[in-house]
N, C-alpha and C positions, 0 to 999 in steps of 0.2 A: 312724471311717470311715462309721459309718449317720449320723451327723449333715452329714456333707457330701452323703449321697445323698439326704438329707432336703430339702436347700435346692431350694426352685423356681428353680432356674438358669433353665428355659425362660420364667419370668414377666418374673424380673428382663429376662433379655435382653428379653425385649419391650417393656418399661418402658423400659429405656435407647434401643432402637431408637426408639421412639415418641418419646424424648425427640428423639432425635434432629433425625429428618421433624419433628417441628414447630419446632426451633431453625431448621433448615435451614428451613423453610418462612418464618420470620417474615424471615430474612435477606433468602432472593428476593423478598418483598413489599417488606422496605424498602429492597435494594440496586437491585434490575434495573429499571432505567429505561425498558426497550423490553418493550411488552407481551407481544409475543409469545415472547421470551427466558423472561419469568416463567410464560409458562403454558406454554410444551416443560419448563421444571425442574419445575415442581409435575406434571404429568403422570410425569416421572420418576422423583420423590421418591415418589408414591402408587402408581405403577403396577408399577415397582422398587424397592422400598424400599431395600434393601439397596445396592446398584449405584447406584442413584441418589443417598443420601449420601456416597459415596465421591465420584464421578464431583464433585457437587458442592464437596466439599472441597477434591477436587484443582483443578480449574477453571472452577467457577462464578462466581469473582468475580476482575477484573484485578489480581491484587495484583503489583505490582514490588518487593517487599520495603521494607524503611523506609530502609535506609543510600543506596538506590539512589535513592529517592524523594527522601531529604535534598540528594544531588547532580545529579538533578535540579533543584530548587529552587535550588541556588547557579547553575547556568547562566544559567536563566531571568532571575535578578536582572540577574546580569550582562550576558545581552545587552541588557534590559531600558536598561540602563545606556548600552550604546555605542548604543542605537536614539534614544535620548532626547538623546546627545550628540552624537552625529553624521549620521545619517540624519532628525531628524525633518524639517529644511525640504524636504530630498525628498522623504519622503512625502507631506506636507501641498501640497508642489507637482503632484505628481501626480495627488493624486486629482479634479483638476479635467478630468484626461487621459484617465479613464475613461467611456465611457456612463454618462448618467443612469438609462440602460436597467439596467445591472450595476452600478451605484456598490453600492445597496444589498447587494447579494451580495460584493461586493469587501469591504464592511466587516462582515460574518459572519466569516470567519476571520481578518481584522486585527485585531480586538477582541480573540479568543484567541492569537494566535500574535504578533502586534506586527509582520507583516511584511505593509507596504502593497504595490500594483502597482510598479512602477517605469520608467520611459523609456529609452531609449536601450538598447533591447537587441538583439540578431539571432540566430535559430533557422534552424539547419537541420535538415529532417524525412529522415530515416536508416530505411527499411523491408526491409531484404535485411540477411541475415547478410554478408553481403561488404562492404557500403556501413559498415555497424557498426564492426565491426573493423579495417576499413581506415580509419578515418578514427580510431578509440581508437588503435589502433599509431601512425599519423603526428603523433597529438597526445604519444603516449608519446615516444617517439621524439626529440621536439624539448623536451618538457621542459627547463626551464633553472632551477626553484628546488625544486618543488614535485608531488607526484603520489600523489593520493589516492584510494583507491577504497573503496565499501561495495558490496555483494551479498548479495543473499538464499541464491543458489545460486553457487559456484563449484565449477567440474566440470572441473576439467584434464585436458579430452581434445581431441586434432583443434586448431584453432588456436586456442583457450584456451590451451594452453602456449606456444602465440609470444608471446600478448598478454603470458603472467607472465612469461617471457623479457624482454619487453620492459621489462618494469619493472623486472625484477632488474636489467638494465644500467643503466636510469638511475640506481639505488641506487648503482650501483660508480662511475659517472661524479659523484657529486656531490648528485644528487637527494635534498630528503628527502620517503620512502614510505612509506604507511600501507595496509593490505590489511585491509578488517576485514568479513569475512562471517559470518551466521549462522549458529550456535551448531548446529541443527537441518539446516534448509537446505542449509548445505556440510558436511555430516559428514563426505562420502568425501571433500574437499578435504583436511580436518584430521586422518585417517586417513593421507592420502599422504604424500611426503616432500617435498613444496614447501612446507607452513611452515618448515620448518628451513631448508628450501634460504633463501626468502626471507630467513629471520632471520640467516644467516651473510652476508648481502650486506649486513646492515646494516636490513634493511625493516622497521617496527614492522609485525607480526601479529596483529590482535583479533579474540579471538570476542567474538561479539555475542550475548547473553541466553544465556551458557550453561547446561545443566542437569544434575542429579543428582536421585539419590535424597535427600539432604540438603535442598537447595536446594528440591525438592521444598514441603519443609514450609511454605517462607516463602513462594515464589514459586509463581506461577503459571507451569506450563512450557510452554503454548502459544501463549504471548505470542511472538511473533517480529518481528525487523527485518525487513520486508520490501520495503525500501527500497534502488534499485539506483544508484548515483552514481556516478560519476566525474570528479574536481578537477584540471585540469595550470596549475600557477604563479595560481592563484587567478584565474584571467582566461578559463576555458572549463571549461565545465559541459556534462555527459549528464544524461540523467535519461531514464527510461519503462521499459517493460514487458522488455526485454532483462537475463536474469541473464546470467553469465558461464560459459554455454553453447553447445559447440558442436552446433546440432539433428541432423545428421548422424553424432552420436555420442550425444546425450543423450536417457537414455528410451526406447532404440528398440524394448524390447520390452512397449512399454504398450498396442502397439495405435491409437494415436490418430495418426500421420503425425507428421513434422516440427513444432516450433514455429515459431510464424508470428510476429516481434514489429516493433514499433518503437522507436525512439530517438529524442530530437531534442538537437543538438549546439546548446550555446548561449554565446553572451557577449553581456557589458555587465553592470550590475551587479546583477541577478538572484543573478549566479554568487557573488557574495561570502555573499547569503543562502544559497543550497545548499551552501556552505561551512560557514556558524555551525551549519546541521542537521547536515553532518558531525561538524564539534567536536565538538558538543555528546553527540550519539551516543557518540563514543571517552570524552567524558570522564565517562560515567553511568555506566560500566562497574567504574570500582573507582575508589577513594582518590588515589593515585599519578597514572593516566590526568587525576584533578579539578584536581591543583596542575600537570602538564605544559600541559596545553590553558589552565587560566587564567593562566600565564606568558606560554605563545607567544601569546593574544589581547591579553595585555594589550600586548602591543610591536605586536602586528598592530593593535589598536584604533587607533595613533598613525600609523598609515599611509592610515588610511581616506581623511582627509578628500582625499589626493590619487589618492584612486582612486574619485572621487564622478562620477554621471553624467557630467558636463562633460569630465571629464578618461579616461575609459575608456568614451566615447562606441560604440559598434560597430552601430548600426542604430537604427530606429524602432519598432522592437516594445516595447508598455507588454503588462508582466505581470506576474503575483505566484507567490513559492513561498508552498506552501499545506501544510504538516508537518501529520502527524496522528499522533496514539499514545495508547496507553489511558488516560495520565495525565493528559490536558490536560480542564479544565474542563467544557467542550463537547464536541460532537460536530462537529469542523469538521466533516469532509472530507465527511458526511452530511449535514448542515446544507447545504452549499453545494451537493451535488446537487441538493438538493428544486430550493431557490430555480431553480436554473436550469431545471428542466424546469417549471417556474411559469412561468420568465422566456420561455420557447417562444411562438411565435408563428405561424410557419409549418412550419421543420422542425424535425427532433430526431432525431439519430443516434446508436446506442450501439455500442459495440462491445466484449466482456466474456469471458474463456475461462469464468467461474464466474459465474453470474445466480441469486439465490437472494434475493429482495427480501422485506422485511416489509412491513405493510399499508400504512403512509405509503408508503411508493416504487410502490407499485403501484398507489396511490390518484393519485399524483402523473402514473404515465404513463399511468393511462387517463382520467385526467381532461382531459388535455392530446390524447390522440386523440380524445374525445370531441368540445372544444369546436374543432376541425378543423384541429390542429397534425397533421402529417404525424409519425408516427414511426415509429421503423424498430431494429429490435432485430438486430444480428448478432451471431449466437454458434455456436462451434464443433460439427460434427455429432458428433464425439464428443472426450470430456473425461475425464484420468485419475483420475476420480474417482466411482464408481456410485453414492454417495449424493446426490453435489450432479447429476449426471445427472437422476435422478430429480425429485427436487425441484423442479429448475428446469423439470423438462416439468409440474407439478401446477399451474405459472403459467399454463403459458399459454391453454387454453380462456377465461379471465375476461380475460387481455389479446388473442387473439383478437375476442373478442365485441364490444370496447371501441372496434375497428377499428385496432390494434396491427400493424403487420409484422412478422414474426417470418420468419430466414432463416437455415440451416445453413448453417455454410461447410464448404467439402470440399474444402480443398486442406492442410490438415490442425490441428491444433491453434491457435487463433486465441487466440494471448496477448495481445495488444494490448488497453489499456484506453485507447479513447477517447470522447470526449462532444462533440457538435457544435451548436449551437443558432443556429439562421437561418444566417447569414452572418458574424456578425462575435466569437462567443466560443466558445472551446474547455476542453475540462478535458482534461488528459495527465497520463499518467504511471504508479504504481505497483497503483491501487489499483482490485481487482475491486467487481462488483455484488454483494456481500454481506454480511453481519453481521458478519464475520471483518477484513475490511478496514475497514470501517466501524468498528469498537468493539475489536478484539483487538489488530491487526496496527497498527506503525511503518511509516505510509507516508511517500510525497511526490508532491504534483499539483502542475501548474504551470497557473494559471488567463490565458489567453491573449485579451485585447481587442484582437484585430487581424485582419483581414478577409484577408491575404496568407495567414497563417497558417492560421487556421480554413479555407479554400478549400480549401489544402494536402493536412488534414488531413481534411476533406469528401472530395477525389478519393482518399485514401487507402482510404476509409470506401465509398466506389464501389466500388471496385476488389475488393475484397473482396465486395462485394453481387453484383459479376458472378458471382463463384467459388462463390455460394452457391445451395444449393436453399429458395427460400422456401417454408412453412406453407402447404397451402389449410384451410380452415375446416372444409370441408364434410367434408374427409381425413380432422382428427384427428377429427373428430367419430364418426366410421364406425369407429374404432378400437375393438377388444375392451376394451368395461368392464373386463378386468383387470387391464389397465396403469391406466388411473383409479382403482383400488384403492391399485394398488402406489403410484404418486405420490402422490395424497394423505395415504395412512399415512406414507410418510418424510416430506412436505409440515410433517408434525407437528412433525419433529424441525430445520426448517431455520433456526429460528431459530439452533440451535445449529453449525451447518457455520459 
């Protein structure tokens, strides 16, 4: 017994702890690709030692586990395969379709993802929870093969259950359904009793990146889908900032008003691309999910070639889907903002419920306010979130300065994530202004070369700007130093939101 009180316990622990922070430490040098990422962890590692090896072990680095990674990897081939055998004179026909202005941006996330612009497609822009809904239920409703949906958040309350009403009956009439939300995200969904309800109609149910304390060990658990879709008979596509929420029920006691979002309803054949990201989504999830989805594509790949531009013709909108997730090579969905707020010329519209940028992004918008690009930052007056709150107020004096607009909106929570640049390109779709979406989060943009469109989505981008209080200079400036305190200290940690 005196020999075990003899042992310096307090040393060793320290020796191992030290070991630690410096394992941890050589890791963040050689993993974390974004400077600022690596200097919030080393700050955390040194300043918290203890919390701070933890924190990073658990989610310092994207890991999707290996078997998931491996079925990743079989998809990819695959689609790789039907892209090269059946889509490539599309692509390669198209890209002469795009501005010489945006070709070079258009081929940033084609290089990674192998999904060029495409022709012949038509968007409808969907901004009211009623116009949303109404138009998912009539599309549900009329199904005749097919009817797929992914969400980040499903919340069955208020007319969400019509919508899954809806789809349960197409189930019983013949439809086949897939319902697969976040893991995270829709907990109170997978909590309620509408998975079962759906699974006794017959409707496949996936969670998407589920977690455990097990799971824990190999995975990273704040990796999320955060990707919202919806597929009827492979010929009409959703896609944008709309989870499967109703705002009159969801959240209401956060304080922050109604969500505010949009949708755009699309066909042509875009839609078959936001298709393969669904697949491919279901079939990463397990073993089983990898042999059902490369069965039904392989019989679906032999369909394609009559379901090519020519023949599912529906409009003249040229666009690309643009998938983003922690695994891919690059950084598209980041990569392709810069570029385009490079690509700025006169205006540049943003619209974002969470703005939390690293140096390149901020270097990007005030460089472009500087050399006399008009820009215009709308974001929500309050956001259920007090960290990225903060945060994102520690931006703006340096985007102030820069000649930057900055405008609250106050007609309540401003979910929409849009990008507008001059007249004729747009970015839509899932994915916020910050680190999280950029680098963590399973998104999807739809990158838009079309002047009807981008106008659209500009008077949308108005419309919102009317409902806003805009930043005077001189205002924040005259604010008590100790909100400048408090912002800048969390400012530290934004890398990591």
């Amino acid at each position: 017994m005196e020999a075990f009180r003899e042992i310096p316990w307090g040393e060793i622990l320290l020796y191992l702890h030290t070991a630690a922070v410096v394992g941890c430490t050589v890791r963040v040098l050689y993993k974390q690709r974004n400077i600022g990422s690596a200097f919030a962890w080393l700050i955390l590692l040194f300043v918290v030692p203890f919390v701070g090896v933890g924190l990073y072990l658990l989610i310092g680095e994207p890991r999707l586990g290996t078997a998931r990674s491996k079925r990743t990897a079989e998809m990819n081939r695959f689609y790789s395969e039907v892209s090269e055998r059946y889509l490539a004179d599309v692509h390669l026909a198209i890209r002469d379709d795009v501005s010489p202005h945006y070709r070079g941006i258009s081929h940033v996330s084609a290089a990674v993802t192998g999904l060029y612009a495409t022709r012949h497609n038509d968007m409808a822009l969907l901004h009211t929870t009623d116009s949303i809904l109404d138009a998912m239920l009539f599309d549900i409703t009329h199904a005749a093969e097919t009817c797929v949906l992914a969400f980040y958040i499903i919340d069955p309350q208020g007319r969400i259950e019509t919508l899954l009403e809806a789809v349960e009956a197409a189930a019983v009439r013949g439809v086949s359904c897939i319902v697969m939300a976040d893991a995270v995200g829709s907990e109170d969904f997978f909590k309620s009793t509408w998975p079962k309800r759906l699974q006794a109609a017959g409707i496949k149910v996936q969670k998407a990146l589920p977690v455990g304390i097990w799971r824990t060990l190999f995975t990273r658990t704040d990796l999320r889908n955060h990707r919202k879709i919806l597929i009827v008979d492979k010929k009409i596509g959703y896609t944008g900032s709309f989870n499967l929420v109703d705002p009159r029920y969801f959240k209401q006691g956060a304080g922050v008003g109604e969500w505010v979002d949009v949708m755009m309803r699309c066909t042509g054949p875009l839609v078959l691309e936001m298709a393969a990201v669904f697949y491919a989504d279901i079939a990463v999830e397990d073993e089983r999910n990898l042999g059902e989805v490369q069965k039904y594509l392989t019989g679906f790949a032999e369909q394609v070639p009559a379901m090519l531009p020519e023949k599912i013709s529906s409009g003249n909108v040229v666009a690309q889907v643009i998938p983003s997730a922690p695994n891919q090579s690059e950084r598209v969905i980041y990569d392709t903002i810069i570029c385009a707020i490079h690509a700025a010329e006169r205006r540049l519209m943003i619209t974002t419920p969470y703005f939390v940028p690293d140096e390149p992004l901020l270097q990007a918008l005030t460089t472009a306010a500087r050399r006399g690009v008009e820009v215009t930052l709308i974001l929500p007056a309050k956001v259920d979130s007090m960290m990225v709150r903060y945060a994102s107020r520690a931006y703006y004096p340096l985007l102030l300065e820069a000649g930057v607009n900055i405008a609250l909106y106050q007609g309540g929570l401003l979910h929409a994530k849009t990008l507008t640049v001059d007249e004729d390109y747009a970015l839509f779709g899932t994915v916020n202004m910050d680190m999280r979406s950029f680098f963590l989060n399973l998104e999807i943009s739809l990158a838009i070369y079309d002047r009807n469109i981008t106008a659209q989505i500009a008077a949308r981008q108005l419309a919102y700007l009317g409902d806003s209080q805009p930043i005077n200079v001189s205002a924040w400036q005259q604010r008590s130093k100790w909100w400048g305190l408090v912002e800048n200290t969390v400012r530290l940690m934004s890398p990591l939101l």
